[in-house]
N, C-alpha and C positions, 0 to 999 in steps of 0.2 A: 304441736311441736312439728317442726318442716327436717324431712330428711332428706339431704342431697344425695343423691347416687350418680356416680361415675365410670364408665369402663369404655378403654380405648381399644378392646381387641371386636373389631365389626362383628365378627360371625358369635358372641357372646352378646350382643348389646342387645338387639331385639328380644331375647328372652330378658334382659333387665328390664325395657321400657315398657314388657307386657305387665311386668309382676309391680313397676309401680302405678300402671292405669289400675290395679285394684285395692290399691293404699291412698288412705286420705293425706294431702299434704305430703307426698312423695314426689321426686322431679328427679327424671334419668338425664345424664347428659354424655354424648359421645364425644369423649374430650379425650386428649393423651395431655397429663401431667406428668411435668419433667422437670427437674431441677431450677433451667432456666425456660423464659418465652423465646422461640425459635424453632427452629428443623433440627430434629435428632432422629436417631432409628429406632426402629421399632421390630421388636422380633419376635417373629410366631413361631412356638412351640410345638413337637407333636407332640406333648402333653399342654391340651389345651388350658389349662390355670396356669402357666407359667410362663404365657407370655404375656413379653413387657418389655424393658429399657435393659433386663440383663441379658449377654447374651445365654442360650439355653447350654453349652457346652461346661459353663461355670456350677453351673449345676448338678455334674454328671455326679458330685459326691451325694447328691441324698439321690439321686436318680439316675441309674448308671448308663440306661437307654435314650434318654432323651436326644434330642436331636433340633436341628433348626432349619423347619418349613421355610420359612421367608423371611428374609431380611427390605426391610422400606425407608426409605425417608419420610415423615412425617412431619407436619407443623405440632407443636406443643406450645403447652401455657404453663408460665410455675403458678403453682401453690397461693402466692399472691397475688397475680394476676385474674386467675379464674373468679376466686373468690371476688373481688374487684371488680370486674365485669357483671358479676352476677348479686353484685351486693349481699354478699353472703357473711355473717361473724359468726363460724358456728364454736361450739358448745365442746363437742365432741370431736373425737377426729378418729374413723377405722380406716385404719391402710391393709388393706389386706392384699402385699405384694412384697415383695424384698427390698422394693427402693423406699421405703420408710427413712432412711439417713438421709439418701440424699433429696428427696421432698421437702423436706425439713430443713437442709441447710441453708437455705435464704428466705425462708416464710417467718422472720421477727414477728412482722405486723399479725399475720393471723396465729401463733402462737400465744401473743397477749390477749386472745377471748375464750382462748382454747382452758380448759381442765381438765378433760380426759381424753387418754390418746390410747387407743389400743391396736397394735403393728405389729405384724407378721416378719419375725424376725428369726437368721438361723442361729444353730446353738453347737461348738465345737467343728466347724471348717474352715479349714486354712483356707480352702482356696474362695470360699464367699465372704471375704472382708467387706464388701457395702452391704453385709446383711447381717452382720455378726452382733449380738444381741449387747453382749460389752459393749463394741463403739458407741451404740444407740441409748445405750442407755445414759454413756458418760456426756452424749450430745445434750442429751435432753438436761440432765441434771445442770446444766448451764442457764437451763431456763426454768428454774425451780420448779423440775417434774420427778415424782419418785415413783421410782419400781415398786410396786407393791403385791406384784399377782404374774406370774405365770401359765398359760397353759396349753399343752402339749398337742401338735397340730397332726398331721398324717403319718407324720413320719417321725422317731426321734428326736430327730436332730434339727423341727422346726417346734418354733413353739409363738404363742400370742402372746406379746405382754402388755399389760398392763400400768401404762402411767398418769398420776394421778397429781393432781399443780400442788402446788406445796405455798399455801398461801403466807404464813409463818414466814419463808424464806422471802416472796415476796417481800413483804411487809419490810421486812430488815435490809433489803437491798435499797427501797424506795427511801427509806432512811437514812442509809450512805450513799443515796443518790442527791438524797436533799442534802446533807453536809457538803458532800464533794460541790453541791452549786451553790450552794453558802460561801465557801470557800474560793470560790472564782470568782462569786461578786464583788469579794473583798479585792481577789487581787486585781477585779476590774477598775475597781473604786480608786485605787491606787493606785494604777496605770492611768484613768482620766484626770485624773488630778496631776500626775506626771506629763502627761499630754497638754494640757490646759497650762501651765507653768513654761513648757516649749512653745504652746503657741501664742503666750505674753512676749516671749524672747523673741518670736517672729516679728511678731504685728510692730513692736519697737524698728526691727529691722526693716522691714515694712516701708514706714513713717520716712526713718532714714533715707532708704534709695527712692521714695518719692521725693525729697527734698533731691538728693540728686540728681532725678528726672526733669524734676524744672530746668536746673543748670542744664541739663542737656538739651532740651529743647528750645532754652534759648540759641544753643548753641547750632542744632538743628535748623531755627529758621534763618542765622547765619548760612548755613550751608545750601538751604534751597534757594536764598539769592546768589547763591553762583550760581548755581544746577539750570536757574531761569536764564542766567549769559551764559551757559554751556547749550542749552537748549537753544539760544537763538544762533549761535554759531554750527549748532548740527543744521539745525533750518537750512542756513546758508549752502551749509557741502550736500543735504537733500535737492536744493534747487541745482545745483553742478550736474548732480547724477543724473536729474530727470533730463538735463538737456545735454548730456551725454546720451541719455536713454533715448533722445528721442532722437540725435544723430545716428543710435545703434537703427531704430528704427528703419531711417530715411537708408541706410545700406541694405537693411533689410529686403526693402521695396524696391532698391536698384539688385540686390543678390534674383529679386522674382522676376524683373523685365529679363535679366538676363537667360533665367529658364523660360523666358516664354519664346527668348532667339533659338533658345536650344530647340525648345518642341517645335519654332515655324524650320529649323535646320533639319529637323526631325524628318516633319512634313515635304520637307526640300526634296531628303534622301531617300522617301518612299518613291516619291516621281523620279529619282534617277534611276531608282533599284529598279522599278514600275517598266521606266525605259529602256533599261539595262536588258532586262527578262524580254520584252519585245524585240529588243536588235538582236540577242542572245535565241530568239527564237527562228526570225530571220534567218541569220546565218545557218541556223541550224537546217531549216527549211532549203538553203540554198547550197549547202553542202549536202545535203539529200539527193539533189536536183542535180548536181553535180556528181555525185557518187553513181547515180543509174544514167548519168549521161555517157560516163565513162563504159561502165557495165555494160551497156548497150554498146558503144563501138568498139571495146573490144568481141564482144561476141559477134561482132562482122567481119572479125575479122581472125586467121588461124593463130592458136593460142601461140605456134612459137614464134609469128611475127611481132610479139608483143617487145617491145624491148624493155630489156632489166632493169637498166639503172632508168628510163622511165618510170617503169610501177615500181620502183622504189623511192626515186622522189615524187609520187602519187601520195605514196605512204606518209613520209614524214610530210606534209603538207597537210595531210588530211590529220595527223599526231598533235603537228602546233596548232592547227583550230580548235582542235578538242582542249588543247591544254588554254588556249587563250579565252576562250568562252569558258574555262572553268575557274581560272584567274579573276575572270572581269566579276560572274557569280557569285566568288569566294571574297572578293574585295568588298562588294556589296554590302553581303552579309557582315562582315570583319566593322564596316561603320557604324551599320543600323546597332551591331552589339555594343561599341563602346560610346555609343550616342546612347542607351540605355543602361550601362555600368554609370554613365556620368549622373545621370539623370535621379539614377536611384544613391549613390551617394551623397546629392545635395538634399536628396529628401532623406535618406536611412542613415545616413554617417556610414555605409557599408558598401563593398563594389561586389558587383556579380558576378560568376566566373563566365567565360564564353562558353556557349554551348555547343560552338559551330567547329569542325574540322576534327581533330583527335579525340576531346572527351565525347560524354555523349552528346546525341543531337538534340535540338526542343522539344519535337516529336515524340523519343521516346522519353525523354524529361517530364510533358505532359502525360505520357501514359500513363507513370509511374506515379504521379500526383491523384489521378482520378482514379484508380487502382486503389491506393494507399485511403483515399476517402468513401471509396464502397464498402472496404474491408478491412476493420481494425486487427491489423497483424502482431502477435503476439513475438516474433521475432525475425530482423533481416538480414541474409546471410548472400555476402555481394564479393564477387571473384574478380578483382581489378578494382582498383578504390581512384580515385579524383573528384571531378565536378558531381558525380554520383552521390559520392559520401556524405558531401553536404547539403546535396538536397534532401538526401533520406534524413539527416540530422532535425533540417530544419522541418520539417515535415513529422519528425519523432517530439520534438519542442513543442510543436502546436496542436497536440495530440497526447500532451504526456497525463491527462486527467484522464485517459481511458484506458491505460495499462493493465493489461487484464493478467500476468505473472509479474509485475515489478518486484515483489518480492522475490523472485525466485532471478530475475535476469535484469539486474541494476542498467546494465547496458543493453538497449535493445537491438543493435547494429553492431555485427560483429562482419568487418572487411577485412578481405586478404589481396597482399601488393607483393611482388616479388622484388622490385625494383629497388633499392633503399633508396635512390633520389625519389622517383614515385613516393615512395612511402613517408621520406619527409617533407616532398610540397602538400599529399594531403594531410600530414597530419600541422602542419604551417597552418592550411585553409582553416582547417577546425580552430584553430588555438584563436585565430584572427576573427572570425567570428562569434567566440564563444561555445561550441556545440560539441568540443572534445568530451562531455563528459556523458553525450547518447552515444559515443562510438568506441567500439573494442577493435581498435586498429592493428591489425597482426599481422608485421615482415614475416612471409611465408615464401621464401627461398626453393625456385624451381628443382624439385626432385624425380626420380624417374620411378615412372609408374605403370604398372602392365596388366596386359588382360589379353586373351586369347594367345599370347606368343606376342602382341602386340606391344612396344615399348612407348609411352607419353612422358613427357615433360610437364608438370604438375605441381599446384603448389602443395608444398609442407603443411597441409592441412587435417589432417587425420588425428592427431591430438586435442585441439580445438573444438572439432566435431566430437568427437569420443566426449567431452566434456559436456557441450553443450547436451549431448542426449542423455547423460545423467543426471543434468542438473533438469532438464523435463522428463524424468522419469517417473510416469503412473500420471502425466496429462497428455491432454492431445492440444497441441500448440499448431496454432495458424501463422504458416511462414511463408516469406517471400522471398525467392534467389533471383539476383542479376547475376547472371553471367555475361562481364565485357572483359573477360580475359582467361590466359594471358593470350599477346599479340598472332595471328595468322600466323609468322612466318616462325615460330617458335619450333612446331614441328607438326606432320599431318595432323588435322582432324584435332588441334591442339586444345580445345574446349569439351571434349566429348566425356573426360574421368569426370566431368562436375555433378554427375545425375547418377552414377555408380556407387561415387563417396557418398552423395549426400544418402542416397535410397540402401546404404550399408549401417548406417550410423542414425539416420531418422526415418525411416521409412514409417514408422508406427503415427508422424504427424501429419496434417495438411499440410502438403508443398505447393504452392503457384511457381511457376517458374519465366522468367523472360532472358530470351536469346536475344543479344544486340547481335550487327551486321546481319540479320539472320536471310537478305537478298545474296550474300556470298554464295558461291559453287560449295565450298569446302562447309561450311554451316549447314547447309542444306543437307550435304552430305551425313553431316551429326546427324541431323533432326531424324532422318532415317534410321540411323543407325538406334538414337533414344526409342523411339519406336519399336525395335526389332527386341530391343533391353527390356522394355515395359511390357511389352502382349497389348498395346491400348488403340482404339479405332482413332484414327488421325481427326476424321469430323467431329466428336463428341468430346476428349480432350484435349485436341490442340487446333488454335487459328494462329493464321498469320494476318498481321496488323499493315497495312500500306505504310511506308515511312519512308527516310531520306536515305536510310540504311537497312530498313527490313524490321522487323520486330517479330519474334515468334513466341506463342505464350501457350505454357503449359498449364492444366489445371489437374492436378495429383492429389486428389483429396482418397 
């Protein structure tokens, strides 16, 4: 005879596996049987027999101390499964645990080998209903099993009992199980014969709309002799299209001779730019020449023989050169841009904005690109919005698979513009491109702002900030600020609140920071100033970049 032994509490199992190495036909298995196959908990006891699947608190009426060591998730097997896996039908069944109900509620199949069940069951507690001896009993007698034996465990109020298969009741169910399928066969019998009488009424109808089918397929191959002269007349408007198509062609290939005049017009206007920057150099060299030629005679002669209104038309002479060599310069550049806007619309359907004179310059346009691609910034926070905006845009678009908080900052560019025409050409640019929906464009209306007794003109920006550091609150977010505003003549030192606000409200993140004009006196003057703010050595976090306007860049990590 083979006896299966079971027990899921670990620090119990090795004394089970010792005590069946010395029984014949014994097999320990460290298994947790549970109602169903899956993760349930399992809870240890500090009364070691009584752990198991109830918690030990339910307990406290037969044991008022007990308490719960540990609670786990475990994998489990029901009743049926184990059995199953282990090809087991046994005989018997001892459950010696309080989960005997619910073991049993879905073990059918090993209940029909079963005839004697003896389970650990309680007796008079309200509060242990999956162990109350009534339920289990009235379970079982479903599966014609009778109480016949009790008997009395540790305690009162647990007891073992004893059920025993009631073959008798068997026997009588198996008989009204055969009648009830007596009785279905019949009403089968009579259903297929009601079936079989429908599907004569079909097969007739059948018959029918096959007779119809013919008709219609006569009628059918009526219809594909037209479909054959409808087909030869699409022929005809295919052959139209293709020799429209190939006129589209033939403009095609005069739209490209055309860009090839653009790029030798291109090549034209390098050589005049090329020439331009020579004579513009000239001049320069000869107004040099000119300027210490002057310098020189007058230093020969006593400063108050100089006459006035001389060295003041010295002056404006020497003002229109400057302004004419920065005219002929500026014209230059103004072609070579829209010889490249043109050139990128025939190829992108889209125009570029100019780089040259008021927004930013190329220079720092490419800084900001090879910057942006060292270093994926988690978010951009830019003080003067234009041609800027949309390069960060377009630059956040081909870049948007490596958002490292997209969930937390849907917008990764948030720009502030005091201006509301400013604010509507750039938020125009975005819409015309598509790229409004990387930017959190914010009219931030110049307010006055102080520090030392010092009064600034500043944008409305501290609500915005106050948000964003909430919304990065408990990460450390890698950010990049442009500072190209608001304009010089706003008020002293008019850029300098950008590094106070920002390092009030984020200081906890990596900041990069870049100063446009940053060759101006009064910029300069910031950058000392940020300096004196920060305590930071000038050569370790900040360089300054050569550019057409200066570039200064901070690193604030």
């Amino acid at each position: 005879m083979q006896t299966t032994l079971i027990e899921a509490d670990t620090e119990a199992y090795p004394a089970l596996l010792k005590a069946a190495e010395n029984q014949t036909n014994w097999h320990a298995y460290h298994d947790l049987i549970a109602e169903s196959t899956g993760d349930t908990t399992f809870f240890t006891a500090s009364l070691s027999s009584e752990s198991g699947l109830l918690q030990p608190n339910k307990l406290a009426g037969i044991w008022p101390n007990i308490e719960t060591v540990q609670q786990q998730t475990r994998a489990a097997l029901s009743l049926e499964d184990f059995t199953y896996q282990n090809a087991l039908h046994p005989d018997w069944l001892f459950i010696n645990c309080f989960a005997a109900q619910s073991l049993l509620q879905k073990a059918e199949s090993v209940l029909q080998h079963v005839n004697i069940i003896i389970a650990r069951a309680s007796h008079d507690i309200d509060s242990l209903p999956e162990a109350d001896l009534a339920n289990l009993t009235q379970q079982l007698t479903q599966h014609a099993f009778t109480l016949i034996a009790t008997e009395p465990g540790r305690h009162n109020h647990i007891v073992y009992a004893l059920f025993v298969k009631n073959h008798a009741a068997c026997y009588a169910d198996l008989v009204q199980a055969h009648k009830q399928q007596k009785h279905k066969s019949k009403q089968k019998h009579k259903q297929t014969k009601q079936h079989n009488t429908k599907l004569t009424k079909q097969l007739q109808q059948a018959q029918q709309q096959l007779q119809e089918a013919d008709e219609k397929n006569q009628k059918q191959q009526a219809n594909e002799a037209k479909l054959i002269r409808q087909i030869a007349q699409l022929q005809q408007t295919l052959d139209a299209k293709e020799s429209c198509l190939q006129k589209e062609q033939e403009h095609s290939l005069l739209h490209k001779k055309k860009l090839d005049k653009l790029d030798a017009l291109l090549e034209q206007s390098a050589h005049i730019a090329a020439a331009m920057e020579s004579q513009n150099q000239e001049l320069a060299k000869q107004q040099q020449q000119w300027l210490q030629h002057i310098e020189k005679t007058a230093s020969n002669r006593p400063s108050e023989a100089i006459n006035p209104a001389y060295s003041q038309k010295i002056d404006h002479a020497e003002k229109n050169l400057r302004q004419t060599i920065q005219q002929s310069t500026g014209n230059a550049v103004a072609q070579l841009e829209a010889y490249i806007a043109i050139h990128n619309y025939f190829n992108t359907g889209s125009l570029l904005s100019g780089f040259h004179g008021w927004p930013i310059s190329p220079d720092i346009g490419l800084f900001i690109i090879n910057q942006m691609r060292r270093k994926q910034y988690d978010l951009i926070i830019e003080f003067g919005s234009g041609t800027s905006t949309l390069l960060f845009a377009k630059l956040a678009a081909a870049q948007h698979h490596e958002k490292l908080m997209s969930d937390l900052l849907p917008q990764k560019i948030v720009s502030f513009d005091h201006h509301a025409d400013y604010y509507r050409q750039t938020q125009e640019l975005l819409k015309i491109n598509q790229m409004g929906k990387y930017v959190d464009l914010v009219h931030a209306p110049l307010i006055e702002w102080q520090e030392n007794k010092q009064t600034f003109l500043y944008y409305d920006c501290e609500a915005k900030l106050q948000q964003l550091a909430q919304t990065l609150n408990g990460k450390q977010a890698k950010i990049l600020v442009l500072v190209d505003g608001p304009p010089g003549n706003t008020c002293k030192n008019a850029r300098y609140p950008a590094v106070p606000l920002l390092f009030k409200h984020l200081a906890a993140h990596q900041i990069d920071i870049i100063l446009d004009d940053a060759a101006r006196p009064e910029e300069k003057e910031i950058i000392e100033q940020w300096h004196l703010l920060l305590d930071i050595e000038k050569e370790v976090y900040q360089k300054t970049i050569h550019s057409e306007k200066g570039i200064s860049f901070f690193n604030l990590s």
